[in-house]
C-alpha positions in Angstrom: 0.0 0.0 0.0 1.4 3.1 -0.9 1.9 6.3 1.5 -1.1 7.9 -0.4 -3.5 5.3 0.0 -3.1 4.8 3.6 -3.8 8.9 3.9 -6.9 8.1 1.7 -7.8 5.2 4.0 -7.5 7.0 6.9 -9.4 10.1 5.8 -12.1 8.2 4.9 -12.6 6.1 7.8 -14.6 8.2 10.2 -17.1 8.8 7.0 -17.1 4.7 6.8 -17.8 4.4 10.4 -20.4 7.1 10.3 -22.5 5.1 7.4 -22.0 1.9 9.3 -23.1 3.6 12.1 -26.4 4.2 10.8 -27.1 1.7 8.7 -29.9 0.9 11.1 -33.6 -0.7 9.4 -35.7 1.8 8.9 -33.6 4.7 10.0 -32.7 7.9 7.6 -29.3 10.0 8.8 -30.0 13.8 9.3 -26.4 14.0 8.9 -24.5 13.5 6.2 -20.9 14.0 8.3 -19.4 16.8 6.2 -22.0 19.5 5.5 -24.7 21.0 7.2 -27.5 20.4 4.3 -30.7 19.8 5.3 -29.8 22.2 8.0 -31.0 25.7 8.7 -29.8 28.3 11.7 -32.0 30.2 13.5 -31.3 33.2 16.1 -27.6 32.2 15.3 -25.0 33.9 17.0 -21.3 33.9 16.3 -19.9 31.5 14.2 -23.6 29.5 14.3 -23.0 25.7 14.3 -19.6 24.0 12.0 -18.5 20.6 11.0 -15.7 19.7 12.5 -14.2 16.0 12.3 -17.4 14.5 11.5 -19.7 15.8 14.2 -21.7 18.8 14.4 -20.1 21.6 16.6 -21.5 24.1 18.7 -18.8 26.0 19.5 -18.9 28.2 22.9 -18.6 31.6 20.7 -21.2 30.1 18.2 -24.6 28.5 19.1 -28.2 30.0 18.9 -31.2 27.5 16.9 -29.7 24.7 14.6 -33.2 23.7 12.9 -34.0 20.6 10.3 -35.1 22.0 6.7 -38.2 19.4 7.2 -40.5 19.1 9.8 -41.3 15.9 11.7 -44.3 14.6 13.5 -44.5 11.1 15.1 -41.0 10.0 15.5 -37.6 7.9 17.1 -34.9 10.1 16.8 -31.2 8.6 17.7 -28.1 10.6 18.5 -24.8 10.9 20.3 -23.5 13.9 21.8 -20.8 15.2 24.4 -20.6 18.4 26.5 -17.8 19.5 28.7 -17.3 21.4 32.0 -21.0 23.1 32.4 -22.0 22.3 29.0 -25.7 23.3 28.0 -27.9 22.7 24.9 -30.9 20.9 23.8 -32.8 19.0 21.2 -36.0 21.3 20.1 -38.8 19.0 18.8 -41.8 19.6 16.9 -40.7 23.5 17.5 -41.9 26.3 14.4 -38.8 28.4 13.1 -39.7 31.7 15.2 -40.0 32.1 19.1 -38.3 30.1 21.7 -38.1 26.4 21.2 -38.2 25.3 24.3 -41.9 27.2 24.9 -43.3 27.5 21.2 -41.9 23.8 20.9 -40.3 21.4 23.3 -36.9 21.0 24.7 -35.2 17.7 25.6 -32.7 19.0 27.4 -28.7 18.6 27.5 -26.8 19.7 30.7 -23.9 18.9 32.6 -26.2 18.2 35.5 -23.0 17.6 38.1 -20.9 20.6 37.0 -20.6 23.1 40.1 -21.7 25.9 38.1 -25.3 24.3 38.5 -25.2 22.9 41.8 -27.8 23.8 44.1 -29.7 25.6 41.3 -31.4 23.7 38.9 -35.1 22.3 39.3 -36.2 19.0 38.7 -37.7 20.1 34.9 -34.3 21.2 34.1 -32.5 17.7 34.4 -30.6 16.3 31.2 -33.5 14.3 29.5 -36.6 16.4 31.2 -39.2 18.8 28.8 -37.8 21.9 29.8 -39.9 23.5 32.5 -43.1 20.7 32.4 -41.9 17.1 32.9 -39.1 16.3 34.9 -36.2 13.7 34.1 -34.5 11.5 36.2 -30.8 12.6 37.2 -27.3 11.0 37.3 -26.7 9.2 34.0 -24.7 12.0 31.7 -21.9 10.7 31.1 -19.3 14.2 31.5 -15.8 15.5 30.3 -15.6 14.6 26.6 -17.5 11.1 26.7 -20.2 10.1 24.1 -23.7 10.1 25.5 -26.7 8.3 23.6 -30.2 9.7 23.4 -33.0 7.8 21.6 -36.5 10.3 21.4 -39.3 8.9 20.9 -42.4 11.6 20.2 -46.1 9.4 19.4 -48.7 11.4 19.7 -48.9 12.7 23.4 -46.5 10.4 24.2 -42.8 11.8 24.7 -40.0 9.3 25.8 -36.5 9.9 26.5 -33.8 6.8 27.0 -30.2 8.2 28.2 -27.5 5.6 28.2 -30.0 3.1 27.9 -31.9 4.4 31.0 -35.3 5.6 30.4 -35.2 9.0 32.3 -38.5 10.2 31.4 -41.8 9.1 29.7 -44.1 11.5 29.9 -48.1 11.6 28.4 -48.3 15.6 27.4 -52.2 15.2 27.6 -51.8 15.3 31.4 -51.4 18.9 31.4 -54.4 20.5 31.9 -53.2 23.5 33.6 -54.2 26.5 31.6 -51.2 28.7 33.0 -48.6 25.7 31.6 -50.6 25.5 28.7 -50.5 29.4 27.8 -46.8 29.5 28.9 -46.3 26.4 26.7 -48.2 26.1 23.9 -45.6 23.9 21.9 -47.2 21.1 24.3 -50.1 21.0 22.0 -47.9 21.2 19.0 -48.3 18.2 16.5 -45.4 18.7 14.6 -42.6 21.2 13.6 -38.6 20.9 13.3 -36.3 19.3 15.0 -33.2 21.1 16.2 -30.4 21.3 18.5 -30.7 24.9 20.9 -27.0 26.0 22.0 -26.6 28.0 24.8 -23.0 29.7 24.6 -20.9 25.9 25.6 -19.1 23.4 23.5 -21.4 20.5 22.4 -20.8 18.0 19.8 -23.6 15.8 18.1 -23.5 12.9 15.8 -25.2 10.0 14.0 -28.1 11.6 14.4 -30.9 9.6 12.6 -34.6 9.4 12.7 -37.5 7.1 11.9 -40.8 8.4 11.4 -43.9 6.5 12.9 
């Protein structure tokens, strides 16, 4: 093998591994590892998102509303991502294009639960894995400092499941909310479909074989 071949081999291997990845029944990749097509920011801010190495990058001077071109209804959607030292995004669902996802939509939230910068300040609805502000997750499965982390969302109807490192941390039915002041704050909860996306917050987070498969 020549010394220009095994540079070729090696460039293309993390592209190999991401198809292989993905190759799941069933499953179509939002992500085609070296372009954000198919991709459209929103209320970006700095440098927005980039590709870097084969995974989506929101850098900590970049960020804002990373939105799917299409919109999604009744879904599984299947990702990795890593955050660092107080690391803090989110995965909008079924969100419009204007207004804040996480109220006009939902937010599946994406914290670095155990940093000390949050200690002693979050509430239970702001967990890694929770609807942002309504439905709380259960707590101590992010994995921190650089390692992968695996989300699968589910979204059926009312229905809104969240499996963290193979823990379910929260399955919530959205029907139970019947309080009009939730409801008026929240009106996304009622949403039956809209984009998905991935809502940075001024930290380093990194996403990858991302993949979904409609129901």
């Amino acid at each position: 093998m020549t010394q220009f071949s095994r540079r070729a081999l090696l460039a293309a291997a993390p592209l190999l591994a991401l198809r292989a990845q993905t190759a799941e029944a069933g499953f179509t990749s939002l992500f085609d590892g070296q372009t954000l097509n198919g991709w459209q920011l929103v209320r970006g801010r700095g440098p927005g998102y980039v590709v870097e190495n084969g995974v989506i990058v929101c850098p900590a001077d970049g960020g804002g509303n990373l939105f799917t071109a299409k919109e999604y209804a009744n879904f599984v959607l299947r990702l990795e991502w890593r955050l660092w030292e107080g690391g803090n995004n989110g995965i909008g669902i079924r969100a419009p294009l204007e207004g804040d996802a996480a109220y006009v939509g939902m937010e599946i939230q994406v914290l670095d639960d155990e940093s000390p910068k949050y200690k002693g300040r979050l509430k239970p609805t702001q967990y890694t894995g929770s609807v942002y502000d309504v439905f709380p997750a259960r707590s101590g499965f992010v994995k921190r400092d650089g390692a992968w982390n695996t989300y699968e969302i589910t979204a059926d109807g009312p229905r809104v499941k969240v499996v963290l490192n193979g823990e379910t941390v929260m399955d919530a039915n959205l029907d139970s909310v019947t309080d009009e002041a939730i409801l008026k704050k929240h009106p996304g909860l009622r949403r039956k479909s809209g984009h998905l996306g991935f809502l940075g917050h001024g930290t380093r987070v990194e996403f990858r074989n991302i993949r979904i498969r409609e129901l």
